[in-house]
N, C-alpha and C positions, 0 to 999 in steps of 0.2 A: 429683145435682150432678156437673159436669165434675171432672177431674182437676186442671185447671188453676184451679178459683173454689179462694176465700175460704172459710175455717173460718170463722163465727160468733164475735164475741167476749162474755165475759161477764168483770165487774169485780169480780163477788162474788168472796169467801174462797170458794172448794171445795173445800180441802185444808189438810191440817194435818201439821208438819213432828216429826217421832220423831226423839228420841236413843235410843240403845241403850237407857239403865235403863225407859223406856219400851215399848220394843220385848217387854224381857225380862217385863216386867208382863203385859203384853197377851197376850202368848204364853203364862204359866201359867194367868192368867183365864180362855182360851182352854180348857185344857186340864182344868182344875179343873172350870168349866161342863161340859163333855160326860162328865166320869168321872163327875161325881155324877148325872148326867142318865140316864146310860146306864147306872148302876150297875158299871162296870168299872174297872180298874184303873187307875193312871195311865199304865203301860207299853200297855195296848191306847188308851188316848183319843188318847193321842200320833201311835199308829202310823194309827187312822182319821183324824184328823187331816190326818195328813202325806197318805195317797190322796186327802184331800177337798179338798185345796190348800188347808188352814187352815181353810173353810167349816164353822163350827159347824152351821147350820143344816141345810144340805147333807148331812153324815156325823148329824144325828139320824135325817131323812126317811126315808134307804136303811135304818139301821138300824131303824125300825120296821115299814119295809112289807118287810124281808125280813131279818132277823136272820143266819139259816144264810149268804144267799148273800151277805150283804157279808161274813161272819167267814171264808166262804170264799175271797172275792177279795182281799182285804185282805191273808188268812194268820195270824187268829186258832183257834187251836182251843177245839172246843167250853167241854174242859173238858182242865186238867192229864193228861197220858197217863204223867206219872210218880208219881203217889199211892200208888202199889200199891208202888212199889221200897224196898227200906232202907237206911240209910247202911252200905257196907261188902260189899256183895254185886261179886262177879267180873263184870264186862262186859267184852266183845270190841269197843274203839275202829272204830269204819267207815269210818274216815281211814288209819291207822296197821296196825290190824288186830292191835294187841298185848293182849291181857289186863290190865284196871286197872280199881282199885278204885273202888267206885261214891262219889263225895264229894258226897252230898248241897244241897250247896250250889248248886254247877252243872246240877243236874235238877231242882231243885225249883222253878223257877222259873217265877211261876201263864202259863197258856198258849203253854209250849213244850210242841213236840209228845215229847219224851219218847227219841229216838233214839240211842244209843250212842256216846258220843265222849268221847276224855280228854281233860284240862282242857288241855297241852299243846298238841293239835293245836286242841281249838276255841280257844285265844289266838293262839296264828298264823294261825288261815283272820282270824279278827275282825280282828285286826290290820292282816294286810293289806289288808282290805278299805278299814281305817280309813283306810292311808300313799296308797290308790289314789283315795280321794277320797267328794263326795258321797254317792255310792251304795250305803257303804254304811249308810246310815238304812234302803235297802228291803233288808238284806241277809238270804237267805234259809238255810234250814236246811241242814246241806252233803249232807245228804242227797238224791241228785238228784230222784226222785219227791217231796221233798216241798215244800209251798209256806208253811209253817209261817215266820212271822218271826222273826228276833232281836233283840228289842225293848231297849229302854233300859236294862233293869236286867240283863239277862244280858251286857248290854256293861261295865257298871261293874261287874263281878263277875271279868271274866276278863282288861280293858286298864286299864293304870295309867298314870301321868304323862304324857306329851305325847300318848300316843294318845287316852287320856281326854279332855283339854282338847279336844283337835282335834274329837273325836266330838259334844263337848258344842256348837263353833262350827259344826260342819255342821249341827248341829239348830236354833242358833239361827237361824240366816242362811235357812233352808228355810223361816223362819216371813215372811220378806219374799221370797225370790224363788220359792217358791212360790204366795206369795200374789195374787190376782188387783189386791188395792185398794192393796196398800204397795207400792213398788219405791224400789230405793236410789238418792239422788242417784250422777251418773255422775261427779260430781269426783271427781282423784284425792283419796286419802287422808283421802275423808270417811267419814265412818259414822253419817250421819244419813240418815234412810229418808223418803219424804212418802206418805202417805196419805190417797188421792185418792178426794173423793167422785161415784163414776158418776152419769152423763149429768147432769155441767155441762158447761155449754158452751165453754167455755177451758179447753184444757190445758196452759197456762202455769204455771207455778209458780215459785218461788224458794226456795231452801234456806239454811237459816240459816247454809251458810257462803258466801252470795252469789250462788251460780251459779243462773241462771234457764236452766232445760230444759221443754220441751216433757214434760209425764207421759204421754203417750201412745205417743209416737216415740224418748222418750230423746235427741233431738237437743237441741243450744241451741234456745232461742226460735226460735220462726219465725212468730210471728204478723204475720199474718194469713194465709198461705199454708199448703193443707193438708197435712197429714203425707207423703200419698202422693206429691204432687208436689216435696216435700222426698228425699224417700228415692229420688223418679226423680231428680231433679239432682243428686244426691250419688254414687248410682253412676255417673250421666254423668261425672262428672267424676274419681272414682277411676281409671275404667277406660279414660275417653278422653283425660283433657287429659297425662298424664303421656306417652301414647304420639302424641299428637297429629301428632309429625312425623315418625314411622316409619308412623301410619297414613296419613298424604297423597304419602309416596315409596314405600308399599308396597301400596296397596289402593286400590281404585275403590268408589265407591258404584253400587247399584243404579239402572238409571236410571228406577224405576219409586219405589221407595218411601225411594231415597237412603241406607236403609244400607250402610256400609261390609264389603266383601268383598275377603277376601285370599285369591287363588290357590294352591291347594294341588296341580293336579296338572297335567297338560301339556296335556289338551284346552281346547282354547278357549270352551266350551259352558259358560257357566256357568247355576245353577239357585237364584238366590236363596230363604231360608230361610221356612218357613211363618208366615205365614200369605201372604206374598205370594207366591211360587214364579215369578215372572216369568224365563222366561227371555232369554239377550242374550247376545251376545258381546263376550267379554274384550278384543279388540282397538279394535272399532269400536263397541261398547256399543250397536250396533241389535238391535231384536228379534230373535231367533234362529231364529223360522220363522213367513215365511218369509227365509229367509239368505242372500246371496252372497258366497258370501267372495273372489270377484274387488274388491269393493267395501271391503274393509278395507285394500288398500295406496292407497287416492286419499283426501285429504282432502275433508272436506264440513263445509259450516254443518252439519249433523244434527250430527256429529261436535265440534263446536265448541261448540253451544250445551249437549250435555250433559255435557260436561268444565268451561263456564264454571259450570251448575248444581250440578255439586259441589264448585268451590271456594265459591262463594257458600256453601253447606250448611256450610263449615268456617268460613268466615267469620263467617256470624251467631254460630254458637257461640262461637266466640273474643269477639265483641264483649258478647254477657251474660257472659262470664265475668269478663273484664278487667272489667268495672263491679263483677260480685260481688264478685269478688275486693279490689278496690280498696277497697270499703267495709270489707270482712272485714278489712283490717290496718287500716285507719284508726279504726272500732271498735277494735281491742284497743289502737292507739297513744292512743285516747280516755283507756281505763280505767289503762292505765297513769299518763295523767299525772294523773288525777283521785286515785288514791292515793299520785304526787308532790305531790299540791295538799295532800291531807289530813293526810298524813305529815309533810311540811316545809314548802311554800311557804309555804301559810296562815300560818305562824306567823311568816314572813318581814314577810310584808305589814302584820300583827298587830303588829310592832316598828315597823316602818318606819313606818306610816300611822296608828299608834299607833288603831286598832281594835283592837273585840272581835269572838271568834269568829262572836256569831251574827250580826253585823253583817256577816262575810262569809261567812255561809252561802250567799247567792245564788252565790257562783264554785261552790261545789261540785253547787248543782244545773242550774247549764248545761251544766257536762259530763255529768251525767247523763244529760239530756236529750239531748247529742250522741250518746252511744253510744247511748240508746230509737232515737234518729233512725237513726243509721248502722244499726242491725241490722235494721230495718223496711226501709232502702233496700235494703240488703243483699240480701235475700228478695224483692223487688219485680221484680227484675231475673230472679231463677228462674221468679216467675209470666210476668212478659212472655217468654220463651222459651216456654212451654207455651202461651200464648195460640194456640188456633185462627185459619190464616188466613183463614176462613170470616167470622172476628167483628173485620174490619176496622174498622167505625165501631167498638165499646169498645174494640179495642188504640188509636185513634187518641186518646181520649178518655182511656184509662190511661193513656199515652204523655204526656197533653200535663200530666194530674195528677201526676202524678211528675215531669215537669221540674218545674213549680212548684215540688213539693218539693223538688229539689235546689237550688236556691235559696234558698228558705228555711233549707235548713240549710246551706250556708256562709255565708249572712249569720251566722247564729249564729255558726258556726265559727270564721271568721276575729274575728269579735270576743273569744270569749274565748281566743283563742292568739295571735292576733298584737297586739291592742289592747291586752291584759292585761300584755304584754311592759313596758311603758314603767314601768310602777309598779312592776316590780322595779330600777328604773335608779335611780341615786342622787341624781335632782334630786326637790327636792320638790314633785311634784305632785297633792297630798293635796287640795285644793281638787276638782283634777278629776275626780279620782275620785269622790266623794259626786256633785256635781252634773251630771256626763256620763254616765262610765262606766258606773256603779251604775245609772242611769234605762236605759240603751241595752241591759246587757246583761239584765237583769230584763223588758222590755219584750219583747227578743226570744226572749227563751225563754219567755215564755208565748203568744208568736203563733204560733210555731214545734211549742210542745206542743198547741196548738190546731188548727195546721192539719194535723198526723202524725193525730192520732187523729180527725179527721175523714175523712182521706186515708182510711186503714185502715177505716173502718167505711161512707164509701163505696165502697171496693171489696170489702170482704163482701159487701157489698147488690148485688152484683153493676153497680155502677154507674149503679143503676137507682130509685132511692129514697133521692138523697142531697137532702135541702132547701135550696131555692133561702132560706134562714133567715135574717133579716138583711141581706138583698143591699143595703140603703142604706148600710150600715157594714161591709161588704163590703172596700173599701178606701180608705186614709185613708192621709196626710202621715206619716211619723215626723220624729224632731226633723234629718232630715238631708234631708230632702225628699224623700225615698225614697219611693215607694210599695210596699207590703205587704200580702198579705191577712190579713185580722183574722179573717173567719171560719170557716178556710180552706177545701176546693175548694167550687166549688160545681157540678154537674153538672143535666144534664138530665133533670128529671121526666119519671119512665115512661120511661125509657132503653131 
């Protein structure tokens, strides 16, 4: 599949949304399961574990088809290398290098490898490890030849108060971003994690504190456009639209594959970047060999038409952006007012028009529906930028399915923001509310959520397999004489 199709969508639950006290469940079960599987400790289940990116199954497999060389790689040893020592015996620290007394407590500890250090210096190497971040979960013995770990309980033995806590959060938080199936919603200041069941086909989700991301990309929604094509327009646009007018006073595009090149050094002879490597000259942007550079002080159509083709090249850009763009604040001015609706107005209206709430449930799910809208338009406008000029009949055919839609949704639009206006006004127009407004604005948001989610799953289908379903009720009257489609696009079979 191009870069520029449609992801697949699926409507099933394939994911399930964790709060911490969950998380921290999940994560001992985890750990409980493989200790007693594997017969070891808790301080070694943890630390296989943490290598196997949480995969119980995974850290059984290795550990029985080779025991030695995952305890190796890992940094288990065999067995205790301190059994033999007694509490009180003279050791030479291999940090410090001072003579001190053996404390039993800190060597005893089952599968550390046994090596010489005072309590002292091993609380500060731990420590710091702790204040430096994640890493230290794999942190290693300070011994440089060795690969021996310092597992969980030799850390609660020698850091106390905030370095503990801290030790204890890097462990937990490593059971989700380590983990291949959980990852944390990306709101700020959330700390609810989703856990995502592999290969469904929508990676859509919402998190219980409202925010719908894409589980795969981590971006907001973008259905029905693929992640990859997401992630090409979003660097496009970090790296080009902010520089956009330094790059059109300072750089030339290639005249071969139209990237933009900025002059770095005094010869004329430029050598665009691999994979194209076209060479041209900087002045008159003709091929560079073979060259006449008597030819670069006379103007020429040559010259003309490939100066007109790179602005063109900035101009389409600018034009799917400004539409991106456009959508992107008008979606969030959506959600905004949808949680002025919920918060306050509702209740406004509720006095006023002397309703009940659920009686105006409908205001709150057309906005709803206007933000689904806007954030599907949104994205619509990154795929038609990626569309191949090759596949001129379906961009003409996307092209004319998406005006539809935008139509569709400022009908919506303007009805519930500017029509909606009047019943906040202090004439009594309570009558027309129930019998106008109510039928008008209900009516169009389920035409509107009919014709989006048909939009979008005809253009999955690659525009190719949407059903001509219904075409006799296709389109019909509404109460304003308007025509609208009821069932919305309808494309050409076998496209």
């Amino acid at each position: 599949m191009d870069d520029y199709e449609f992801m697949d969508i699926n409507e099933s639950m394939n994911y399930r949304v964790l709060k911490r006290d969950d998380l921290l469940k999940y994560q001992e079960d985890d750990i409980t399961l493989l200790s007693s599987t594997l017969s070891v400790s808790r301080t070694a289940a943890v630390i296989l574990l943490q290598h196997y990116a949480w995969n119980c199954q995974k850290a059984q497999d290795a550990w029985f088809n080779d025991e030695d060389g995952v305890r190796k790689s890992v940094g288990l040893t065999n067995k205790p290398a301190v059994e033999f020592r007694k509490s009180g015996e003279l050791l030479v620290c291999g940090i410090c290098f001072e003579t001190y007394v053996l404390d039993i407590r800190f060597e005893s500890v089952a599968d550390f490898c046994g090596h010489s250090f005072c309590t002292a210096c091993l609380q500060i190497y731990v420590s710091t490890a702790i204040h430096d971040g994640p890493g230290c979960l794999f942190l290693r013995c300070p011994e440089p030849t060795c690969r021996v770990v310092i597992g969980e309980d030799m850390v609660n033995l020698l850091v106390y108060g905030e370095a503990k806590k801290k030790y204890k959060e890097f462990l937990f938080r490593s059971y989700v971003e380590n983990n291949k199936k959980i990852k944390w919603c990306p709101a700020p200041d959330c700390n609810y994690a989703i856990q995502y069941k592999l290969g469904g086909e929508s990676y859509d989700v919402t998190c219980a504190c409202s925010l719908s991301f894409c589980w795969n990309c981590v971006e907001e929604s973008h259905r029905p456009v693929r992640c990859e094509t997401v992630k090409k327009w979003m660097s496009k646009n970090s790296s080009g639209l902010e520089n956009m007018t330094w790059i059109i006073a300072n750089s030339k595009q290639c005249p071969k594959c139209n990237v933009a090149i900025q002059k770095s050094q005094g010869c004329m002879h430029m050598i665009c970047k691999p994979p194209c490597k076209h060479e041209f000259c900087w002045i008159c942007l003709r091929p560079w060999n073979p060259h006449n550079d008597n030819a670069c002080n006379s103007y020429g159509e040559s010259v003309k038409k490939v100066r007109k083709k790179a602005k063109k090249y900035s101009r389409r850009y600018a034009h799917y952006y400004e539409r991106w763009d456009a959508n992107h604040h008008s979606r969030d001015r959506a959600l905004a007012y949808l949680h002025e609706l919920r918060t306050k107005k509702l209740q406004q209206l509720e006095e006023k028009l002397c309703q009940t709430t659920e009686r105006l449930k409908f205001i709150a799910e057309a906005w709803e529906q206007i933000a689904e809208c806007r954030r599907v338009l949104k994205w619509t406008y990154a795929y038609g930028y990626y569309v191949p000029k090759k596949a001129s009949l379906r961009k003409e055919l996307f092209e004319y399915l998406q005006g539809e839609a935008e139509v569709a949704l400022e009908r919506l639009h303007d009805c519930a923001e500017n029509t909606l206006k009047q019943y906040f006004e202090p004439d009594d127009n309570s009558y027309e509310f129930d019998t106008q407004f109510r039928t008008k604005l209900v009516d169009l948001t389920r035409v509107t959520r009919n014709y989006f989610e048909n939009f979008v799953k005809g253009v999955a289908n690659g525009l190719s397999e949407v059903k001509k379903s219904n075409t006799s009720k296709g389109k019909r009257k509404n109460h304003q004489g308007k025509e609208r489609l009821e069932n919305g696009p309808m494309c050409i079979s076998n496209f």
